[in-house]
C-alpha positions in Angstrom: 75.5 108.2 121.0 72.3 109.1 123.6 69.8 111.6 122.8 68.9 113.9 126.0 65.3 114.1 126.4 65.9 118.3 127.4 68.9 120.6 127.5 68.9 120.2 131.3 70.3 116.7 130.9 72.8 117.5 128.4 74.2 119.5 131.1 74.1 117.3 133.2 75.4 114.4 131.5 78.6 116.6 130.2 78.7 117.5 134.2 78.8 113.6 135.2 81.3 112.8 132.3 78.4 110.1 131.0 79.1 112.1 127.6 82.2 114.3 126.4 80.1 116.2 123.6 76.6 117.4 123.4 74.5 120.4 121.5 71.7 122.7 122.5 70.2 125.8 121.5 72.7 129.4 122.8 69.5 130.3 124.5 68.9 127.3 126.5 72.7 127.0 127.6 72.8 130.9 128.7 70.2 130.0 130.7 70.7 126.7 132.3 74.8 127.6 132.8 74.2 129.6 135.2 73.1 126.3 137.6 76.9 125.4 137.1 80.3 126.7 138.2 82.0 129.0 135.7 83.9 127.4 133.3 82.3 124.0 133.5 81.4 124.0 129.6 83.5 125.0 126.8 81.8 125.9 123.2 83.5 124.4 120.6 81.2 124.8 117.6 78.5 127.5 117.5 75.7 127.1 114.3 74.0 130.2 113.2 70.9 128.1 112.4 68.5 127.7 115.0 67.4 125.0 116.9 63.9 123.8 115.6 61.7 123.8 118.9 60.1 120.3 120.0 57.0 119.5 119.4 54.0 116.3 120.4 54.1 113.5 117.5 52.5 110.8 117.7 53.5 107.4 116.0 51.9 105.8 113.1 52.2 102.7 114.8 49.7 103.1 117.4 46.0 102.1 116.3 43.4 105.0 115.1 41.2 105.0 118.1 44.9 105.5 120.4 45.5 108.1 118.2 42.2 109.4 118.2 42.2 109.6 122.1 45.7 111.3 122.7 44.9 114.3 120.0 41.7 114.4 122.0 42.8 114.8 125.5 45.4 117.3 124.2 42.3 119.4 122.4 40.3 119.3 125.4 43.5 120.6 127.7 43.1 124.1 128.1 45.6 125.6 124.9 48.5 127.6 127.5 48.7 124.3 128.4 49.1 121.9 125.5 50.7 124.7 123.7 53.8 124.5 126.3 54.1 121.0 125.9 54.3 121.1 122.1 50.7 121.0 121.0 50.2 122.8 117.6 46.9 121.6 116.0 47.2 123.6 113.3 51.0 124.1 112.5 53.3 122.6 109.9 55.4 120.0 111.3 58.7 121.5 112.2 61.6 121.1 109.0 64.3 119.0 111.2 66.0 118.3 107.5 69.3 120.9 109.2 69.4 119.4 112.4 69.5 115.8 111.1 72.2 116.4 108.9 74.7 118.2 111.6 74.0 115.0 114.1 74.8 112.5 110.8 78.1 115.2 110.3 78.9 114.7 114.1 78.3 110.5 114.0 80.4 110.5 111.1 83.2 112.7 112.6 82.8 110.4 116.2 83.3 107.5 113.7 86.2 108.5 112.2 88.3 110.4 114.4 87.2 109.0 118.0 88.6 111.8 121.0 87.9 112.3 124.3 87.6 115.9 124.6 88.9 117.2 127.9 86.9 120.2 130.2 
């Protein structure tokens, strides 16, 4: 299984055959389908959940003073700026606890009943 690091590259990948399956936000594919020829992409599952938004974490195993530098470069970038790359200083971390669970149901469902799903 590979994890895309944006929706572009799960386009592309499905595009390139380097994957058969792959999940983004309705948003994101309505607007990144239109780079493609019609019919390129087939839904086969839409979720009425939506798609928690990314956000800047940073890893408990760096040292303090790492950590202490990175959240103060981001707090010194001008906010339109850190807040577009996923900055909240002052927001609850995002609830992924959905969006985990549908990629361990997908695994699990890839484990079981391996298919190559045709375009």
């Amino acid at each position: 299984m590979l994890y895309a690091p944006t929706p572009q590259d799960i386009l592309k990948w499905l595009e390139e055959d380097r994957v058969s399956v792959g999940a983004l936000s309705l948003e994101d594919y309505n607007l990144l389908k239109r780079d493609y020829s019609p019919n390129t992409f087939k839904i086969v599952y839409l979720d009425k959940h939506d798609v928690p938004s990314g956000a800047i974490l940073i890893s408990d195993r760096l040292e303090r003073n790492q950590q202490e530098q990175i959240r103060l470069a981001l707090v010194e970038t001008p906010s339109f700026i850190s807040s577009t790359a996923g900055y909240l200083p002052t927001e609850k971390v995002t609830d992924y606890d959905y969006l985990i669970k549908v990629i361990e149901r997908v695994q699990e469902v890839l484990i079981e009943s391996p298919m190559l799903l045709k375009k």
